[in-house]
C-alpha positions as CSV (number, residue, x, y, z in Angstrom):
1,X,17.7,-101.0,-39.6
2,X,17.6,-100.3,-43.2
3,X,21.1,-99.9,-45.0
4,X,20.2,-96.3,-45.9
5,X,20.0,-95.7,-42.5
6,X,23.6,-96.6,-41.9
7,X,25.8,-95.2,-38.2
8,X,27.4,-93.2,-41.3
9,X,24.5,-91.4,-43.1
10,X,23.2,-90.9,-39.3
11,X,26.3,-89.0,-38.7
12,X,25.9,-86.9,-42.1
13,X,23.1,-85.8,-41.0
14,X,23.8,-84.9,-37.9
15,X,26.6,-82.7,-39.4
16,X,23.9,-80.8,-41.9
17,X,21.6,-80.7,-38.7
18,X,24.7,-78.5,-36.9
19,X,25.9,-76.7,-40.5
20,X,21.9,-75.5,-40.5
21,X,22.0,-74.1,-37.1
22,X,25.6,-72.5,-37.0
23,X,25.5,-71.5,-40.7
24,X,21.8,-71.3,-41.9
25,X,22.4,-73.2,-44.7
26,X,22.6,-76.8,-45.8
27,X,23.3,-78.3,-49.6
28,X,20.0,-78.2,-51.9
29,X,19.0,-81.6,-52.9
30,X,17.1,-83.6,-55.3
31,X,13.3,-84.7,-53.9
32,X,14.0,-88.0,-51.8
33,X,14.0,-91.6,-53.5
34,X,10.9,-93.7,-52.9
35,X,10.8,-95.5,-49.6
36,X,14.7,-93.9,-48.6
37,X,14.6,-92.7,-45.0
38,X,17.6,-91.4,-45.6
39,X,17.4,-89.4,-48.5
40,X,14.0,-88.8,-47.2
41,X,15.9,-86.7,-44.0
42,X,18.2,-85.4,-46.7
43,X,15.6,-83.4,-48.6
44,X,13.6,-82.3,-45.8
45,X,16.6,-80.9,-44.1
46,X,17.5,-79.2,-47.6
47,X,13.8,-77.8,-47.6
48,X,14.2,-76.1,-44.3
49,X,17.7,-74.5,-45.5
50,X,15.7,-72.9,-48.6
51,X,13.4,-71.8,-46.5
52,X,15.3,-70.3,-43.9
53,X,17.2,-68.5,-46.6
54,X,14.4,-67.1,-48.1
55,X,12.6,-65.9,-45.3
56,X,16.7,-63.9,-44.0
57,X,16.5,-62.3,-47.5
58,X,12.9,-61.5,-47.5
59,X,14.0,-60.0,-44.2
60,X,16.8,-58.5,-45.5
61,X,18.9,-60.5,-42.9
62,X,23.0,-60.8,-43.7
63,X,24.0,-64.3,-43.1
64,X,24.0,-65.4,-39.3
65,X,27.2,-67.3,-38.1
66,X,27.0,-68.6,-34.7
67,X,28.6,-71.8,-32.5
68,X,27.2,-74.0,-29.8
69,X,28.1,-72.2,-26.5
70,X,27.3,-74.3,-23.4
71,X,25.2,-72.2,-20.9
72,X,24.8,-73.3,-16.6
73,X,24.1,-76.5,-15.5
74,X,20.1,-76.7,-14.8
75,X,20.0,-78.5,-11.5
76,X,16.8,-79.3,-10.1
77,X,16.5,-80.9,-6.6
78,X,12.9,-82.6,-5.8
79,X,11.2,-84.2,-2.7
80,X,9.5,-88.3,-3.2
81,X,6.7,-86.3,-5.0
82,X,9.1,-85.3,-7.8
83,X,7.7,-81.4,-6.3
84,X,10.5,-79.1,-6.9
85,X,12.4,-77.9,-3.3
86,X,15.5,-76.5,-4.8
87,X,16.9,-75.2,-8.5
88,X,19.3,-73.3,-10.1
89,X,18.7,-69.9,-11.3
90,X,19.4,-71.6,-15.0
91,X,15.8,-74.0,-14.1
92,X,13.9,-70.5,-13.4
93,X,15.5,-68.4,-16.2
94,X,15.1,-71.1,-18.5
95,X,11.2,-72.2,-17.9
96,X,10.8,-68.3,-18.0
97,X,8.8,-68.2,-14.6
98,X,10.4,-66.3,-11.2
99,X,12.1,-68.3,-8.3
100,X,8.5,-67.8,-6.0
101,X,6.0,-69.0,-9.1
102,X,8.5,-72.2,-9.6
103,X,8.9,-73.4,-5.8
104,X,6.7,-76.2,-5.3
105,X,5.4,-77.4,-8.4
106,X,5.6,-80.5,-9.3
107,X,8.3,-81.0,-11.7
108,X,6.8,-83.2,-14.4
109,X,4.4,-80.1,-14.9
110,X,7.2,-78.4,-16.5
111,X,7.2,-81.0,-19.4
112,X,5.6,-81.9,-22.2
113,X,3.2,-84.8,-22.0
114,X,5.4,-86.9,-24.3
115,X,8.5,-86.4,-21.9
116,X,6.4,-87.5,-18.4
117,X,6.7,-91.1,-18.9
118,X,10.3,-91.0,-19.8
119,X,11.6,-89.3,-16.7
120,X,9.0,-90.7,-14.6
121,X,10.6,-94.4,-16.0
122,X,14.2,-92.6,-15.1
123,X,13.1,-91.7,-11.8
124,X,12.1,-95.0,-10.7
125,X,15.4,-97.0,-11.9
126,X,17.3,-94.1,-10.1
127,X,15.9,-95.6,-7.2
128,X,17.4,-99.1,-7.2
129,X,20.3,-99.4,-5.3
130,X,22.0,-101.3,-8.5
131,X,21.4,-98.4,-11.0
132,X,21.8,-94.9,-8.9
133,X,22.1,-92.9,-12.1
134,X,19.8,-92.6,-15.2
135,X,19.5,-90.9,-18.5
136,X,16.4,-89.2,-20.2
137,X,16.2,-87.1,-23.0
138,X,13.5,-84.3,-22.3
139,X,11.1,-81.9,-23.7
140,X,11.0,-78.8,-21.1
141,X,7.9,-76.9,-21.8
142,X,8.4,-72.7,-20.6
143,X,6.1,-70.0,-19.4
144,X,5.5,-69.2,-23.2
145,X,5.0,-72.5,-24.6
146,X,8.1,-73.0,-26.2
147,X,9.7,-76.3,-26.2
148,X,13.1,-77.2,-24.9
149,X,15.3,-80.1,-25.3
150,X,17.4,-81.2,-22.1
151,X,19.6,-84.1,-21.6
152,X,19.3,-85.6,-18.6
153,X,20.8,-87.2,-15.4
154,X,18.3,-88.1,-12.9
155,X,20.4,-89.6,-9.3
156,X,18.9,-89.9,-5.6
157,X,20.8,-88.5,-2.8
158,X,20.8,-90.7,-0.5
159,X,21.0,-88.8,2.9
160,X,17.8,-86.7,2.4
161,X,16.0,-89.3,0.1
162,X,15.5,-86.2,-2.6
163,X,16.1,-86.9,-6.3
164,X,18.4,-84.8,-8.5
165,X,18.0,-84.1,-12.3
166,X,20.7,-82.1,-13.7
167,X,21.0,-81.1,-17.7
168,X,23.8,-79.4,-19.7
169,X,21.9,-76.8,-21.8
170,X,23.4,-75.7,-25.1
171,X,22.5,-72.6,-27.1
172,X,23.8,-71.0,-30.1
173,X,26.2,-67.7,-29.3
174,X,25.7,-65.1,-32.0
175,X,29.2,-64.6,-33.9
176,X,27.8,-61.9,-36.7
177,X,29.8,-58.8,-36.7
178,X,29.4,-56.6,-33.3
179,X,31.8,-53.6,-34.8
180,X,31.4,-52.2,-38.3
181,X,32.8,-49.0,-39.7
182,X,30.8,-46.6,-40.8
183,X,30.0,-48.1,-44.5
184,X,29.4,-51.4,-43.3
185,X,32.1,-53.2,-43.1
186,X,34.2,-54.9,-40.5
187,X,36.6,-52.7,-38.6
188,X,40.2,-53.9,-38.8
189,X,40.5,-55.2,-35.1
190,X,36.9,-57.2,-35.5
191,X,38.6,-59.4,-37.8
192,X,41.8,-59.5,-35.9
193,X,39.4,-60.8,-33.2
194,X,38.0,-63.6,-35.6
195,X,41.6,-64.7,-36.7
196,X,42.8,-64.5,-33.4
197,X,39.1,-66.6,-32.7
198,X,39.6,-68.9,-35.6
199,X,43.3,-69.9,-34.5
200,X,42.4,-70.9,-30.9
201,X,39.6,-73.1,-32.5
202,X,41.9,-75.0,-35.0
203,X,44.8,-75.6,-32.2
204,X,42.7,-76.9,-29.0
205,X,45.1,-79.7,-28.6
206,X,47.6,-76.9,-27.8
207,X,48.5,-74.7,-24.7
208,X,46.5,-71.3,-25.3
209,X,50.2,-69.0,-26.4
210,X,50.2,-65.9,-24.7
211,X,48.3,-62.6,-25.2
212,X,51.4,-61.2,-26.8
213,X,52.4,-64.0,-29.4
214,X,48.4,-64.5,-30.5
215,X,48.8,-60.2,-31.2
216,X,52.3,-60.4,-32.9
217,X,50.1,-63.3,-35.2
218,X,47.7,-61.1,-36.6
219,X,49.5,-57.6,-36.2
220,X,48.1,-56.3,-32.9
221,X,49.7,-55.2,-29.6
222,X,49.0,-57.4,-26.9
223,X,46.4,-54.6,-25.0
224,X,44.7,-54.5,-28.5
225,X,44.3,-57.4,-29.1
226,X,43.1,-58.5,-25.3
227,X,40.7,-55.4,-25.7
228,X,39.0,-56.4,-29.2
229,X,38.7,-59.9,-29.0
230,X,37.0,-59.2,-25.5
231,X,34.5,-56.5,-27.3
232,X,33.7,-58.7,-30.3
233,X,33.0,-62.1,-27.9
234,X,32.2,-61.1,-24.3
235,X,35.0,-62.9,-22.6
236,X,39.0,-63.1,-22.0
237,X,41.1,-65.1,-24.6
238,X,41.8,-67.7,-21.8
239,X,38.0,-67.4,-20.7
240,X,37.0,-68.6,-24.5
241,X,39.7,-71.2,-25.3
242,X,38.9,-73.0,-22.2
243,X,34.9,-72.5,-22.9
244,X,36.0,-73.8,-26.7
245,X,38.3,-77.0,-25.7
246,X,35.5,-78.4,-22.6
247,X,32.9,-78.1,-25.4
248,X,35.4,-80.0,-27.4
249,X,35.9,-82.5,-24.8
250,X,32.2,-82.7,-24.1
251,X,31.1,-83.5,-27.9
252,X,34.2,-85.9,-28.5
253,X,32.8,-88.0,-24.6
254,X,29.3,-87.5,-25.7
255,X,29.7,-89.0,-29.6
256,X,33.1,-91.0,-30.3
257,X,34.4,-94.1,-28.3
258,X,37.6,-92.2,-27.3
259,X,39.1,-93.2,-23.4
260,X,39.2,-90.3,-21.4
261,X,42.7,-89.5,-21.5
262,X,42.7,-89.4,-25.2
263,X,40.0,-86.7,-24.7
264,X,41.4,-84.8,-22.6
265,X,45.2,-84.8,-24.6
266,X,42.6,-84.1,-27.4
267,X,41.5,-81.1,-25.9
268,X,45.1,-79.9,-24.7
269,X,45.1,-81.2,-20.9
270,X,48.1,-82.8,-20.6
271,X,47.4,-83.7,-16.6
272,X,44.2,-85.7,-16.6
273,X,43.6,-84.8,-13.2
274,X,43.5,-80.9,-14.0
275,X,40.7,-81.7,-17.4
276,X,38.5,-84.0,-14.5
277,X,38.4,-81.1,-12.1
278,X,37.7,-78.0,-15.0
279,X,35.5,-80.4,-16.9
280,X,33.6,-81.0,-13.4
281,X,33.0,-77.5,-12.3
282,X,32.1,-76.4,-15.6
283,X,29.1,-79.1,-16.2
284,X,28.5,-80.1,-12.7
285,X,29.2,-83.7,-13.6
286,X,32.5,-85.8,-14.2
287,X,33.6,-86.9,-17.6
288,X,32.6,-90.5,-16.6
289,X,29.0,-89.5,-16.3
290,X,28.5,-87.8,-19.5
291,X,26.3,-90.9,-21.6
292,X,27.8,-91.6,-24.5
293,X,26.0,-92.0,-27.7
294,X,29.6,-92.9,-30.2
């Protein structure tokens, strides 16, 4: 691997990748050194931020601020044909086709030609009774032609002798301004909301404090407070710090070489018992399962 290409520089730019979708923008660099991979990804990454910022303000677009939101498991249960007998409404809603039009086809139509192979390799180790569960990373192709990246767990269930995939989809939740006043800007409980929003995100680690010590915090009653924040992001305060600390936990399984427990003290689960059952029901797998990539 070439030193510019370092598990460090890799992680760089996997931060720009995230500060480009969540922000918009990335740093503007220098054109790339000769033969540098690195600084090759650098620049081209830089490119698309310019880009993106010039198209919002030929738009006349404010900036966009959003955050990764995790969305429902997309389960997928096939016969030894790999035709689809069974889904979730995510696999329908997602490939953009109705619950009728998707029962019965085959499920490697619903990818792109580059991703066949992989999962077809996946589905074949899944079968042998020393592996039992494999990984693929796929390209999901919808009704419109747009492309869509899963990760993927493809098992067998025994009983039956039917094969499950099943893929934790993430999209980006819109965090611009819902509530303005009338000459433009924020209204005073919208960025109560944010504070409030911005607190729970920087103290994860911590027991959510109640409704009425988060309002006393930023100078709201407790029924205020409860009312805005669920206006300005579609859920309870307890609803999103959960949502907030499992994505948490999921990232820090998924791309660090913590143990378990130390994710899940991490992420403010004191009993580890409580963070495998939540984590479980949320993604439809355990924290065990999640592949690791740290």
């Amino acid at each position: 691997m070439p030193k510019s290409l370092s598990p460090e520089k890799i992680r760089l730019l996997y931060s720009l990748l995230y500060e480009l979708a969540t922000v918009g923008t990335v740093p503007v660099l220098p054109p790339a050194a000769v033969n540098d991979p690195y600084d090759e990804l650098m620049a081209q990454l830089s490119l698309v931020g310019v880009r993106l910022a010039s198209l919002r303000k030929h738009l006349r677009l404010p900036p966009q601020q959003y955050a990764y939101h995790p969305v429902a498991p997309f389960v997928a249960v096939l016969d030894h044909g790999h035709v689809l007998r069974s889904f979730t409404p995510a696999v329908a809603e997602r490939v953009g086709l109705s619950p009728e039009q998707l029962r019965g086809q085959r499920f490697t139509e619903l990818l792109d030609a580059a991703s066949r192979d992989a999962f077809s390799v996946a589905a074949q180790q899944a079968a042998l009774p020393s592996e039992a569960l494999q990984s693929a990373d796929l390209l999901l192709v919808t009704a419109s032609g747009h492309r869509v990246p899963l990760y993927c767990w493809v098992a067998p269930e025994l009983v039956a002798g039917l094969l499950v995939v099943v893929a934790v989809e993430y999209t980006l939740l819109d965090l611009s301004p819902q509530r303005t006043s009338r000459n433009g800007r924020k209204s005073a409980g919208v960025r109560k909301a944010e504070r409030t929003y911005a607190h729970i995100l920087m103290h994860l680690d911590q027991p959510l404090p109640p409704a009425r010590q988060l309002g006393l915090l930023v100078g709201m009653s407790e029924s205020g407070l409860r009312r805005v924040f669920r206006e300005r992001y579609g859920k309870s305060l307890y609803a999103c710090y959960q949502e907030l600390r499992l994505q948490k936990a999921w990232e820090l399984i998924r791309y660090t070489d913590d143990a378990l427990s130390e994710v899940a003290r991490r992420c403010g689960f004191e009993d580890y018992l409580n963070f495998y059952k939540v984590f479980k029901k949320r993604f439809g797998v355990p924290p065990s399962m999640v592949g690791r990539k740290g």
